[in-house]
KEFI-607005 format. One record per residue (C-alpha): x, y, z; residue in one letter. Coordinates in steps of 0.02 Angstrom, whole numbers, padded with zeros to 5 digits, always signed. Example, Ala and Ser with C-alpha at 12.3 -4.5 7.8 and 13.67 -1.06 7.14 Angstrom:
// KEFI-607005
+00615-00225+00390a+00684-00053+00357s
END
This chain:
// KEFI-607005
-00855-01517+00128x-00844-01686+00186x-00651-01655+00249x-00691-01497+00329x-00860-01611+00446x-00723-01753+00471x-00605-01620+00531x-00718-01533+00621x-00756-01714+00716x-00599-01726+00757x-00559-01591+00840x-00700-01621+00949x-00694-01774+01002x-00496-01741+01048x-00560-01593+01140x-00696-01713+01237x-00563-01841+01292x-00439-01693+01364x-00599-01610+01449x-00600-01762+01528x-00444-01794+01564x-00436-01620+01631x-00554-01650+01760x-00492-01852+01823x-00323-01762+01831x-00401-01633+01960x-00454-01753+02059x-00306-01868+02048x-00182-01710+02090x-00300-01656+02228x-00352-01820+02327x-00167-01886+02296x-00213-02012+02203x-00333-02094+02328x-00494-02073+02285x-00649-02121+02425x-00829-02190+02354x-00879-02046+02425x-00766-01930+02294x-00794-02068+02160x-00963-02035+02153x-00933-01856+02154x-00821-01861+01984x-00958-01985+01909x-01088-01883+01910x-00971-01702+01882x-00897-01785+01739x-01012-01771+01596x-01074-01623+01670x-00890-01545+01659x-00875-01600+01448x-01027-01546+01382x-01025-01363+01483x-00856-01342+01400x-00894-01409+01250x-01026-01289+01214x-00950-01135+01287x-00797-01187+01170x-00929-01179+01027x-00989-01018+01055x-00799-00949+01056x-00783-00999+00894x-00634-01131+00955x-00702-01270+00829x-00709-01148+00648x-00517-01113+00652x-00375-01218+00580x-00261-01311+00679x-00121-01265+00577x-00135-01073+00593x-00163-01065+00774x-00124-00900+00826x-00098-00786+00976x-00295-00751+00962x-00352-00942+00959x-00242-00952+01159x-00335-00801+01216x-00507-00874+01171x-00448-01041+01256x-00415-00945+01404x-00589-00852+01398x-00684-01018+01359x-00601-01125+01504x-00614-00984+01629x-00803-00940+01572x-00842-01140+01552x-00760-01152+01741x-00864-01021+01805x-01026-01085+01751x-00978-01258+01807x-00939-01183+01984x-01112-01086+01984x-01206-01278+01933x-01089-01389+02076x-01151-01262+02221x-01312-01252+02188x-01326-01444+02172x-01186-01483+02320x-01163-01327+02415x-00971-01401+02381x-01014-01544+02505x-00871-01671+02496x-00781-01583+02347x-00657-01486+02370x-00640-01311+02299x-00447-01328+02227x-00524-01451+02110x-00595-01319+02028x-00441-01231+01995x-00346-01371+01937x-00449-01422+01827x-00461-01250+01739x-00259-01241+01738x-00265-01417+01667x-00389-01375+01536x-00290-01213+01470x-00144-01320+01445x-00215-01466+01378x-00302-01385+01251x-00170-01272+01215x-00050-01375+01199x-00125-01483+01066x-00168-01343+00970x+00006-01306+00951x+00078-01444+00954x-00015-01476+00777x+00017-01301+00725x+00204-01356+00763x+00213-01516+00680x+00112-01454+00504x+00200-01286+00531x+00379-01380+00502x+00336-01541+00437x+00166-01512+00341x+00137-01553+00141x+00273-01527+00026x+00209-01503-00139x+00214-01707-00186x+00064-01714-00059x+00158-01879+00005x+00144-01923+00181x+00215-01881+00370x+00359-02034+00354x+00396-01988+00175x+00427-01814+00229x+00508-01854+00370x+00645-01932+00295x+00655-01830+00140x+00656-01667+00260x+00868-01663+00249x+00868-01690+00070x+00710-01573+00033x+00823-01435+00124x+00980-01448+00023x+00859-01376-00107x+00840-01241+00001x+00902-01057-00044x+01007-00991+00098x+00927-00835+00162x+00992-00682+00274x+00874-00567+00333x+00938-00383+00343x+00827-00276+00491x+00776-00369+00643x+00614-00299+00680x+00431-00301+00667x+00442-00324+00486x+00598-00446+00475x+00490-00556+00612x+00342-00553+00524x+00449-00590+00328x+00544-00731+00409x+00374-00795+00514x+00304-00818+00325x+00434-00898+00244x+00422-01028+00405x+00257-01083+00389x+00260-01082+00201x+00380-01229+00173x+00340-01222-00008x+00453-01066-00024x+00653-01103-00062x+00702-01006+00065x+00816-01073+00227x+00838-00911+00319x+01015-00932+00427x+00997-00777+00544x+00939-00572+00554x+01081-00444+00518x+01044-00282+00617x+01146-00136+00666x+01091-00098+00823x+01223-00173+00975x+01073-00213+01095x+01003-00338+00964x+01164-00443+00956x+01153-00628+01000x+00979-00599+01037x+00833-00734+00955x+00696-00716+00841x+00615-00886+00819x+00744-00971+00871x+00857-00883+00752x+01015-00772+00794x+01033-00601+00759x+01222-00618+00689x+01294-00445+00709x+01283-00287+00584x+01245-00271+00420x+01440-00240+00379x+01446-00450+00409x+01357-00462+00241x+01493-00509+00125x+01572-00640+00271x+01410-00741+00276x+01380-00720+00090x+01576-00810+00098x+01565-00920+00221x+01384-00987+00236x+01323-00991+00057x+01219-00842+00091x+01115-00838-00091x+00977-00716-00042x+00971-00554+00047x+00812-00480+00090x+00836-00310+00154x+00667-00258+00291x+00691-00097+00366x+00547+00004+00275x+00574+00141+00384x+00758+00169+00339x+00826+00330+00274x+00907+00361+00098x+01097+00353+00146x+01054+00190+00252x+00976+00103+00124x+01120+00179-00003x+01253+00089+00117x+01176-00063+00128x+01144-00087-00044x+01349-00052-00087x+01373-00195+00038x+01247-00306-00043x+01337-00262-00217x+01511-00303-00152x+01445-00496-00125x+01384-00629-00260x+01213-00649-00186x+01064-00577-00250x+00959-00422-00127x+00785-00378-00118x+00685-00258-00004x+00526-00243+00074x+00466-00039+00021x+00414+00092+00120x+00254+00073+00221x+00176+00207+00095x+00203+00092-00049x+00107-00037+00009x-00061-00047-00056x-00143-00146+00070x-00033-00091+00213x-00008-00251+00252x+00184-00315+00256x+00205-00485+00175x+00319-00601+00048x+00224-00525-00098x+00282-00350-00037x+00464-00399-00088x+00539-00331-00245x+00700-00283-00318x+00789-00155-00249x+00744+00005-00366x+00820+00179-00380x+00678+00271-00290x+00719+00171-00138x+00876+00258-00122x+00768+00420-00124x+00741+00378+00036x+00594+00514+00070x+00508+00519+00255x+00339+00412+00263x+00200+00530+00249x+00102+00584+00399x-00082+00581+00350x-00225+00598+00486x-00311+00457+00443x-00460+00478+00540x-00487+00647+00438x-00479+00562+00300x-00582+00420+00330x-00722+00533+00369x-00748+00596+00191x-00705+00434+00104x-00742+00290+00208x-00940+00240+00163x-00958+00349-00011x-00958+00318-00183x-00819+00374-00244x-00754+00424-00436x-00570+00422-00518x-00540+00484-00687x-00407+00430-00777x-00399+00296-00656x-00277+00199-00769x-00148+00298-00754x+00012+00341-00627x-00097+00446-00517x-00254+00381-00533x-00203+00197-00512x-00120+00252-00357x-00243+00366-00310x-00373+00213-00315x-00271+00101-00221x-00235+00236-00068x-00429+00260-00067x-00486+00085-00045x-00376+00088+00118x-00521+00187+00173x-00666+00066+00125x-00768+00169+00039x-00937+00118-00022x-00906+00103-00210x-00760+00151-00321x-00784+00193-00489x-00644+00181-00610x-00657+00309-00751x-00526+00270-00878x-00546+00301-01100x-00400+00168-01110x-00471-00010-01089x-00309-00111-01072x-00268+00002-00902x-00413-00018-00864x-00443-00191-00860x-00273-00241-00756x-00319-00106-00634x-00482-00152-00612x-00428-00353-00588x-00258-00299-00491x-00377-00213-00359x-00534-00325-00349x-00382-00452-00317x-00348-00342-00175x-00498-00277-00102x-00624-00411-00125x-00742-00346-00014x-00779-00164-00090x-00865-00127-00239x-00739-00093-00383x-00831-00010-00541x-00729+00011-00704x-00802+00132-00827x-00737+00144-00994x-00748+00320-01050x-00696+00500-01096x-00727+00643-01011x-00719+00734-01168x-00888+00643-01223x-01021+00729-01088x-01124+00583-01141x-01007+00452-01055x-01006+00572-00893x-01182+00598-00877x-01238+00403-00884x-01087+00361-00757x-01161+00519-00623x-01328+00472-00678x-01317+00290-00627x-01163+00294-00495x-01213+00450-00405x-01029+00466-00352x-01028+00605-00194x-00811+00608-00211x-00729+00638-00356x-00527+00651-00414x-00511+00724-00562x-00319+00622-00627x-00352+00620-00808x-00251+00730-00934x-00157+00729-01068x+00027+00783-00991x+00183+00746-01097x+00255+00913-01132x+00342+00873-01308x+00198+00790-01384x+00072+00934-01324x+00194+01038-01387x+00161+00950-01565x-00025+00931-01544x-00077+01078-01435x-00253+01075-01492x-00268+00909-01392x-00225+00992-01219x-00379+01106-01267x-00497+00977-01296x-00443+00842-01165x-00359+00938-01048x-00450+01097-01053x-00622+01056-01120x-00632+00887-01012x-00621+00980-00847x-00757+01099-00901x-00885+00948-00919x-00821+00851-00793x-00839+01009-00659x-01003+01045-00733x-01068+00873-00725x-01004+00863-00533x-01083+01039-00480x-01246+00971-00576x-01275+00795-00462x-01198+00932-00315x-01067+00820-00247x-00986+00841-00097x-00791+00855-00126x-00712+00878-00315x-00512+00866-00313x-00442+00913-00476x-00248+00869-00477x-00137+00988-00573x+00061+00994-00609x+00193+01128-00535x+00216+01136-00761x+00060+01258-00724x+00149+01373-00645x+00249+01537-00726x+00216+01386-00884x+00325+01381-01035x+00224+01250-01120x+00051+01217-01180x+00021+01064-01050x+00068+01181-00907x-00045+01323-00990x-00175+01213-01000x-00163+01157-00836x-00160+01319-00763x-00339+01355-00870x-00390+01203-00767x-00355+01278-00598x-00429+01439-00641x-00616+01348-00687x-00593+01240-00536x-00589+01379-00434x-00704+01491-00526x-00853+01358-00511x-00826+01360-00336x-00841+01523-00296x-00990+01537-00436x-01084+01383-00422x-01249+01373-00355x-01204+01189-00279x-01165+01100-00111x-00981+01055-00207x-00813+01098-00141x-00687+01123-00276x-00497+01107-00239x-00336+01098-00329x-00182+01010-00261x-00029+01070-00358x+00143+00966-00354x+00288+00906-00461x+00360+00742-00554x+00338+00579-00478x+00479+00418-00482x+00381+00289-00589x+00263+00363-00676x+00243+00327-00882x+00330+00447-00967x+00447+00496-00835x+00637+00497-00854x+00690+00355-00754x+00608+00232-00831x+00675+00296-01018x+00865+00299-00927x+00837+00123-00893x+00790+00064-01061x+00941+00166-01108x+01061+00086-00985x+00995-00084-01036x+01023-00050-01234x+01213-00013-01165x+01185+00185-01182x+01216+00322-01234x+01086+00394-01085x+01017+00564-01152x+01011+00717-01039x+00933+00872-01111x+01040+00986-01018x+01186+00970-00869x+01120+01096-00784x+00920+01037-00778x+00832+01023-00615x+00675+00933-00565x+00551+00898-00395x+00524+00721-00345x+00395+00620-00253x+00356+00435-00244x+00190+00403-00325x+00106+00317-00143x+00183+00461-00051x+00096+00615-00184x-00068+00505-00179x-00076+00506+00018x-00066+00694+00006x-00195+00735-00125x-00305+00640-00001x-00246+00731+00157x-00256+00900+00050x-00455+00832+00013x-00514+00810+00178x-00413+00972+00218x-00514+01083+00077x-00663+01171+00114x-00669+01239-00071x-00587+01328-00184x-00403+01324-00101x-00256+01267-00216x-00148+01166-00090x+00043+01145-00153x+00144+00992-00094x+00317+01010-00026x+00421+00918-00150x+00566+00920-00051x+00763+00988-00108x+00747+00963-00298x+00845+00839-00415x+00972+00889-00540x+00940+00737-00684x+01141+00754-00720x+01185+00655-00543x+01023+00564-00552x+01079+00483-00705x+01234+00455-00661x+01162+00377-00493x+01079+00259-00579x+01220+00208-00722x+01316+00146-00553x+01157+00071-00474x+01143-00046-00625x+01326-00096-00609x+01426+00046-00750x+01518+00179-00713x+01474+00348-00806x+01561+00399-00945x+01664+00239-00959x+01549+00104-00971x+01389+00207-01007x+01395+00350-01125x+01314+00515-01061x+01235+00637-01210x+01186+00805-01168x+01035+00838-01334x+00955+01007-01262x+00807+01054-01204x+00654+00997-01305x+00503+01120-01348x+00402+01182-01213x+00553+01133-01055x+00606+01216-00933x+00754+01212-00841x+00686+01205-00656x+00495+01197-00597x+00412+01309-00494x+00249+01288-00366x+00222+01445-00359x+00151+01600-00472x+00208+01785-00432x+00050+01860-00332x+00012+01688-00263x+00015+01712-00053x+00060+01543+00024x+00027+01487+00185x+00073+01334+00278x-00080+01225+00339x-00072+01125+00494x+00006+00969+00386x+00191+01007+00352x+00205+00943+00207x+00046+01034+00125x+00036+01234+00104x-00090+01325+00045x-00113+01459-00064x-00235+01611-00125x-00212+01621-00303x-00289+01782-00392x-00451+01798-00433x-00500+01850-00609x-00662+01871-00694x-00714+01718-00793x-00845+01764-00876x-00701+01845-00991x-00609+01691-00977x-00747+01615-01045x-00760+01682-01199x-00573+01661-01238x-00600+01471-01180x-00729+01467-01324x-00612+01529-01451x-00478+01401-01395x-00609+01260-01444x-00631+01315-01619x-00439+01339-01653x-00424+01170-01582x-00570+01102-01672x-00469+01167-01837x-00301+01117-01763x-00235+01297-01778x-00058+01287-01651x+00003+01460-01670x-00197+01534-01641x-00206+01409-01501x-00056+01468-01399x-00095+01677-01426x-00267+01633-01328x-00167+01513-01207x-00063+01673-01186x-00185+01787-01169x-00293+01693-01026x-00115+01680-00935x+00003+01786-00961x+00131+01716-00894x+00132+01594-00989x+00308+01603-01115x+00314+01487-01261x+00486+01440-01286x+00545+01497-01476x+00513+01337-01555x+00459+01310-01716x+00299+01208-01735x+00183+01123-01856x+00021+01165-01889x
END
């Protein structure tokens, strides 16, 4: 506190002696340096007058709150606002004393150029000086850094930036005025011929990213830090076989969509993964759409631990909504979740909830006492093989969960309720995806029969890269135990999103739904796992079938060889978003449904598999469990 006064002091009372200054200048520049009694008297009297006007006007433009050492483009605007506002007023005061008798009006505007500069100047001339020279982490002194700066740098990792744009400036801008990071950055890499030999900083953009390996050889490049977040698959593919082909190490800044905050900085930088050579196009979301249903309300994620939900939670808080509760049954989740975003968001109210919306006693007290008016419906129970073991848990979680959950939102008559199903729920082979498709069907149903304000929708799409339980991350532990990587069959297909880019859409497809629509993502050309996994045996550094074993163990109970989004007697339609369609699914009569629901919770409550999946198949019919046998 006391720092931050003495500071504070400081800053003035430079500020006083260059208002000063500002104005004798004037005077000196004006008269030539010859000054009469007459003008004397003039600047006497003007003088004081001149600091304390300025002083106060530079008060009120908040010039004394910032800190020297960040001074930004922001702080020179308000400089130039305070000295031309401070000038003006000063003006208005001298005529109505003087009329301007024996002063002359070019005083005026020198001293306001003078003042501009002044101030300016040593504003960044400290920004400049602390910006290059400031604390290491010893805390010793200017002279002690000074002439440890040469052999402080030698420590120094040498640095190449690949992308010389917005986001290279702003990475490299941050490793300058950090100078506790080890990183010396040499110059930008960039493939376009205009920005050749051109400056960032100071620094040169060298030539094109094929000059990797030569500065890697000649200039000790150690570090490669790849910033084009806007680059497509096969550029990203090609500059990551050039990075390989060199000794230094390569990181990249993700896609704009995979940023939580938005915000592009050091902490954005990670290792270069296999989704990155994806290389899908950002996500076009109407913002402004969305904002209106989000931004302001209380808001409720289930099974906000999870892949979806997590994501789904951070996406939202991009729209500042009032409150965000996190529903999660798993407490570890949902602890770093909760931390990881009030670490993120500080200034929105984060609410983790441990419970299970199987228990309607944990979802009334959270609607009771939250009164959420949003809610995304993420939890479920959705690996196929072990549903396939335990069917009788799809019922109750998957199946059962959503009833309560649906009821409990019609009940408090919430605005929006966005349940997110699987593409596994279409034409389904396996109890998740019959399950799933049970959940779509009472979605919709207690739309069109509920006696609430809520809108119910569905938003229907396929596998995303990085989600638990998903194949790449089992083909890495496999690569890393030296193989063999397991493929269930050569010819299996899949559909692929990035978990940022699915929960942008589920939003867009929310403030798109009116009620009872099931919207259906575009997913894209589809994956075949075979070259995926082969993709990523040479991404790690192997070759396929030489260094890395590839196994080929058939399909497991309840897979399919391709997914489908859509259900024979389903009419799609595209929507005014691309990348979402939307689709009329048939009606049926639930109160039917009903019934056979209630049988499915007393074979589950007795753990009966075989009675459980005749009543799965008999509420959909298209559903066609695979010839497995099972254990009751």
């Amino acid at each position: 506190m006391l720092k931050s006064y003495r500071n504070y002091l400081i800053v003035l009372f430079t500020d006083l002696i260059l208002f000063g200054l500002s104005l004798y200048s004037a005077f000196k520049i004006r008269y030539d340096y010859g000054l009469s009694e007459n003008v004397v008297e003039s600047f006497l009297w003007m003088l004081p007058v001149s600091i304390l006007i300025k002083a106060v006007v530079f008060y009120f433009f908040d010039l004394y709150k910032g800190m020297w050492r960040y001074t930004s483009t922001r702080d020179l605007i308000n400089i130039l606002k305070a000295s031309t506002v401070s000038s003006l007023v000063f003006i208005a005061l001298v005529l109505f004393k003087t009329k301007f008798e024996g002063i002359s009006r070019s005083v005026f505007f020198i001293d306001w150029c003078l003042t501009i500069i002044l101030i300016s100047g040593s504003r960044a001339s400290v920004r400049f000086f602390l910006g290059y020279l400031g604390e290491y982490k010893t805390g010793t002194g200017f002279l002690k850094q000074f002439f440890e700066l040469k052999n402080q740098r030698k420590k120094f990792k040498n640095t190449i930036i690949i992308g010389a744009g917005d986001c290279g400036e702003k990475i490299y801008r941050e490793i300058r005025d950090n100078t506790s990071l080890d990183y010396k950055v040499i110059g930008f890499l960039d493939d376009s011929p205009k920005k050749k030999g051109k400056k960032i900083h100071g620094l040169p953009v060298l030539g094109a990213s094929d000059k990797i390996k030569k500065y890697v050889d000649t200039a000790g490049v150690e570090e490669i830090i790849i910033t084009i977040p806007t680059a497509t698959a096969a550029q990203i593919r090609r500059i990551v076989d050039l990075c390989k082909k060199t000794t230094a190490r390569y990181k990249i800044v993700p896609g704009l969509g995979e940023l939580i905050t938005g915000n592009v900085s050091l902490k954005s930088i990670r290792d270069v993964e296999y989704r990155d050579l994806l290389g899908r196009k950002p996500v076009k979301l109407d913002n402004e759409s969305i904002g209106d249903y989000l931004g302001g309300k209380i808001i409720l994620v289930t099974g906000a631990g999870g892949s979806i939900g997590s994501g789904l939670c951070a996406q939202i808080l991009k729209y500042k909504p009032k409150e965000l509760i996190l529903f999660e049954r798993a407490e570890s989740p949902l602890y770093e979740i909760d931390l990881e975003l009030k670490n993120l968001f500080p200034g929105i109210k984060i609410i983790p909830f441990l419970g299970d919306i199987q228990e309607k006693d944990d979802l009334y007290k959270v609607f009771s006492l939250r009164k959420p008016e949003i809610v995304f419906h993420a939890a479920a129970y959705k690996h196929v093989p072990m549903l396939e073991s335990y069917p009788w848990k799809a019922v109750s979680n998957n199946i059962s969960g959503t009833m309560k959950l649906v009821d409990m939102a019609s009940e408090f008559n919430c605005e929006k309720f966005v349940f997110v199903s699987t593409d596994k729920a279409v034409n389904p082979a396996n109890v998740m995806g019959a399950s799933k498709r049970i959940c779509e069907i009472i979605v919709q149903n207690k739309n069109r029969n509920s006696n609430s304000t809520t809108s119910f929708i569905t938003v229907r799409f396929g596998n995303v890269i990085g989600s638990v339980g998903s194949v790449i991350p089992l083909f890495k532990k496999q690569i890393g135990y030296g193989g063999p990587v397991t493929i269930t069959h050569p010819d299996i297909i899949r559909y692929f999103m990035l978990i940022p880019e699915a929960c942008q859409l589920i939003l867009q497809a929310g403030a798109m739904g009116s009620g009872g629509e099931i919207f259906v993502l575009d997913m894209g050309e589809p994956v075949k796992i075979d070259e995926m996994a082969r993709d990523l045996i040479r991404f790690s550094g192997f070759e396929p079938d030489v260094d890395i074993k590839i196994e080929y163990v058939g399909l497991r109970p309840g897979e399919k060889l391709y997914e489908e989004l859509l259900t024979e007697g389903e009419n799609v339609m595209p929507t005014d978003h691309g990348e979402i369609m939307v689709l009329k699914s048939r009606e049926c009569e639930f109160s039917d449904i009903k019934i056979k629901i209630d049988e499915l919770k007393q074979f589950a409550h007795a753990q009966k598999s075989e009675e459980i999946r005749r009543v799965l198949k008999n509420i959909v019919p298209e559903y066609l469990p695979a010839c497995f046998e099972h254990k009751n």
